[in-house]
C-alpha positions as CSV (number, residue, x, y, z in Angstrom):
1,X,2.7,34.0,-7.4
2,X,5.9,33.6,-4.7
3,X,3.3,31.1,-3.0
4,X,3.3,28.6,-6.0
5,X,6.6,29.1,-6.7
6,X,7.1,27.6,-3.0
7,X,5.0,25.1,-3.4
8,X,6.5,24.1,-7.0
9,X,9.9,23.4,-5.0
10,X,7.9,21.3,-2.7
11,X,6.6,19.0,-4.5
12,X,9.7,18.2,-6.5
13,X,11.9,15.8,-6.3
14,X,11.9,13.5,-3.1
15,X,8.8,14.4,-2.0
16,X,6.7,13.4,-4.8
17,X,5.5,10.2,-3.7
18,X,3.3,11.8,-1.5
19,X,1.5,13.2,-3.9
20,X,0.6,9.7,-5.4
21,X,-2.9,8.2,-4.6
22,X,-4.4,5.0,-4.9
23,X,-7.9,5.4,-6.9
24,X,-9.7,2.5,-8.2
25,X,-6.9,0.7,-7.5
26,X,-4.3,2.2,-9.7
27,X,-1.6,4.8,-8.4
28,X,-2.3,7.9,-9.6
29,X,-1.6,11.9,-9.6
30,X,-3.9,14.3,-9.5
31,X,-3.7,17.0,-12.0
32,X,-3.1,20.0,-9.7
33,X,-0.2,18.5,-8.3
34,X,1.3,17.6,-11.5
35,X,0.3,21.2,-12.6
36,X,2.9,22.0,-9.4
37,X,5.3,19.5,-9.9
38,X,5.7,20.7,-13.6
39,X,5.4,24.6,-13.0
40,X,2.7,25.4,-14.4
41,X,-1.5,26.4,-13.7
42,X,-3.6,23.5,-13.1
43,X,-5.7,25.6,-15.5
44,X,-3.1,25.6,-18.1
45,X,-2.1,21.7,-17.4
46,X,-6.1,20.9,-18.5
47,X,-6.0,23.0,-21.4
48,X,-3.0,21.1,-22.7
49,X,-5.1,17.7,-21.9
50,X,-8.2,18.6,-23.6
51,X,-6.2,19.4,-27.1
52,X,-4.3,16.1,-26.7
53,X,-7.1,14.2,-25.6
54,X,-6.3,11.0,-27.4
55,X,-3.2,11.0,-26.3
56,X,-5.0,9.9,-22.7
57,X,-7.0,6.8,-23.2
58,X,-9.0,5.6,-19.7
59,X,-5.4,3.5,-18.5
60,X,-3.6,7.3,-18.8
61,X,-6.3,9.7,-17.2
62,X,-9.4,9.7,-15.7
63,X,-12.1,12.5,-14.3
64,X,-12.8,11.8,-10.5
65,X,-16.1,11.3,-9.6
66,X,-17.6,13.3,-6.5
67,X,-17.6,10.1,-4.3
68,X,-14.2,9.6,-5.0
69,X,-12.8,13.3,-4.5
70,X,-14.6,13.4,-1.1
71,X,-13.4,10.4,0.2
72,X,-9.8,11.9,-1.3
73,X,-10.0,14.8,0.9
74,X,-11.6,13.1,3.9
75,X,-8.2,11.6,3.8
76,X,-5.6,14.0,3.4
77,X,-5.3,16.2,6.5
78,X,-3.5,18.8,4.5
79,X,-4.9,22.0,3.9
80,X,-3.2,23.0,1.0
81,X,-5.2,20.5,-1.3
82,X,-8.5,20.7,0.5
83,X,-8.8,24.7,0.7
84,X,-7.5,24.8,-3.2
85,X,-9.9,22.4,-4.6
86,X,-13.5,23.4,-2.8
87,X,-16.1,23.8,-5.4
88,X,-16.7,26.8,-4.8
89,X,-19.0,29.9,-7.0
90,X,-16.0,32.2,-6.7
91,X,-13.0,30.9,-8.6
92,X,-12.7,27.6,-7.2
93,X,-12.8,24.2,-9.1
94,X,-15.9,23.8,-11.3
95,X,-14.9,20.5,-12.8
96,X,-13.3,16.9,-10.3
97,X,-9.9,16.5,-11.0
98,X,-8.4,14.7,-13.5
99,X,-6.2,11.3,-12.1
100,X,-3.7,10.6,-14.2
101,X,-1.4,7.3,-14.2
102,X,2.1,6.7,-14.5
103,X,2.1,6.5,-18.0
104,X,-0.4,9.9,-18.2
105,X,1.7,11.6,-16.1
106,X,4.9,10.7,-18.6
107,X,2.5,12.1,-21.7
108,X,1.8,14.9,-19.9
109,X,5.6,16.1,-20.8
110,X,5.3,15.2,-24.1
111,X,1.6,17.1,-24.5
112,X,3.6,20.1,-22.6
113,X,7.1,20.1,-24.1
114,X,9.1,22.7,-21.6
115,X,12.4,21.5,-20.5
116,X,10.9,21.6,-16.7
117,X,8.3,19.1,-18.0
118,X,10.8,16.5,-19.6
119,X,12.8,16.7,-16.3
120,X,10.1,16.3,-14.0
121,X,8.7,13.4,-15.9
122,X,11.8,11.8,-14.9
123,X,11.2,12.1,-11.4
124,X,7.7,11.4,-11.5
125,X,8.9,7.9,-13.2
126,X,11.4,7.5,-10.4
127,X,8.7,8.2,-8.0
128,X,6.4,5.8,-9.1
129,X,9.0,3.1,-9.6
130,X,10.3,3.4,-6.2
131,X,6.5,3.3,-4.9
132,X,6.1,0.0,-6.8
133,X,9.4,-1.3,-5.0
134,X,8.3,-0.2,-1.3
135,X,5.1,-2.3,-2.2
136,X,7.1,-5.2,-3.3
137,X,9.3,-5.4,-0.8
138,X,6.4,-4.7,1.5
139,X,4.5,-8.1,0.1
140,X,7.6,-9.7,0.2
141,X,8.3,-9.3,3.9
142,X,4.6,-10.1,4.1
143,X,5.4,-12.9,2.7
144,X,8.5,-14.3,4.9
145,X,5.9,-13.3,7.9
146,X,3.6,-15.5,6.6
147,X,6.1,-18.0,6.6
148,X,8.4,-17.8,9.7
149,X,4.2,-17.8,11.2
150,X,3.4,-21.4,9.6
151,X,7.4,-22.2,10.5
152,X,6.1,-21.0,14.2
153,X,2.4,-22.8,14.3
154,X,4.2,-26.3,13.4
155,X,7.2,-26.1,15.9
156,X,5.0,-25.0,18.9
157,X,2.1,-28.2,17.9
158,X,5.3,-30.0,17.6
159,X,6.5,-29.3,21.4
160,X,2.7,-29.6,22.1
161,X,2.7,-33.2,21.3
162,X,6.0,-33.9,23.0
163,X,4.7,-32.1,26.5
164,X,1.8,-34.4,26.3
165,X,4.1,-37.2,25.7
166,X,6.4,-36.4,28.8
167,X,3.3,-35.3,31.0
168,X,1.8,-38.9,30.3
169,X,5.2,-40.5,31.1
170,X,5.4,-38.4,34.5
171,X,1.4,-39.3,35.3
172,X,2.0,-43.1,34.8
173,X,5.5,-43.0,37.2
174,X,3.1,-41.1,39.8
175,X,0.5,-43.3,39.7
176,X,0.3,-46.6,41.2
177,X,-0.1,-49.3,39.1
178,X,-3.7,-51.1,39.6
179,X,-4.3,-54.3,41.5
180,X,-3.6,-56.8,39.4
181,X,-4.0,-60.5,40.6
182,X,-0.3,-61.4,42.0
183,X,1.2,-64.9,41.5
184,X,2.3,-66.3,45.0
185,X,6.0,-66.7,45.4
186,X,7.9,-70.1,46.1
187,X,5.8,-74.0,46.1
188,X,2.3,-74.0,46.5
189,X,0.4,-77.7,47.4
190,X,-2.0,-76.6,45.1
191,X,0.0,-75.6,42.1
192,X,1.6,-79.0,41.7
């Protein structure tokens, strides 16, 4: 019991963007760390779901399928999340986890209704909102990359075309001109 309490205290706060996955291309929580984050069993978290289940339409929540949980935990070097959710014959996890979004995790508090569940919600929100700025600002230095790149490709064919200009200039003061028929200086007898 002191061991979830630990890891209750863990996942709070700051450090709950880390337990935020990207699964079918939507950020998402699974329910055993939101069982942590609020305080209570995954067990008990999954009960409350299945009683409220139209409260979690497909966008809220969605069951994990065994492709996807393996390639979760192939991922995550963490013990903690691979050793707790082996299916297993002896009291392990029967069922894949459930994923829930940003707005599932916020029903969650509702479905759950304890005052640590309300203020947890809040900092799930805040988690995911600031995860949604880092990949902003992340496509938006992509972008200005992308930019001073192009900015970078047209200066340097720019001074490509200007060396080629000088080198030609340089070649043709180096190089003698060619024999070209001369016109004899001063009166010629014939000329006249």
């Amino acid at each position: 019991m002191n061991e979830k309490r630990t890891k209750n205290i863990a996942l709070s706060g700051q450090n709950i963007d880390y337990a935020i996955y990207i699964i079918r291309g939507q950020r998402v929580m699974l329910d055993e760390d939101l069982a942590n984050i609020y305080g209570i069993e995954t067990r008990v978290l999954n009960q409350a779901v299945q009683r409220n289940m139209e409260r979690f339409p497909e966008e809220f929540m969605f069951r994990l399928t065994i492709e996807e949980f393996t390639n979760l935990r192939s991922q995550i070097v963490t013990s903690s999340l691979i050793s707790q959710t082996v299916i297993s014959n002896r009291g392990g996890r029967r069922k894949m986890p459930f994923a829930f979004t940003e707005h599932g995790a916020v029903m969650l508090a509702s479905v759950l209704k304890s005052k640590r569940a309300i203020q947890m919600s809040i900092e799930v929100v805040k988690a995911f909102v600031q995860l949604r700025h880092a990949v902003y600002s992340q496509k938006n230095i992509e972008k200005q990359l992308s930019e001073v790149r192009s900015f970078m490709l047209k200066q340097a064919n720019q001074t490509d075309r200007e060396f080629k200009k000088v080198w030609k200039a340089i070649e043709d003061l180096t190089n003698p001109p060619a024999d070209t028929p001369k016109n004899p200086i001063g009166f010629g007898i014939d000329n006249v």
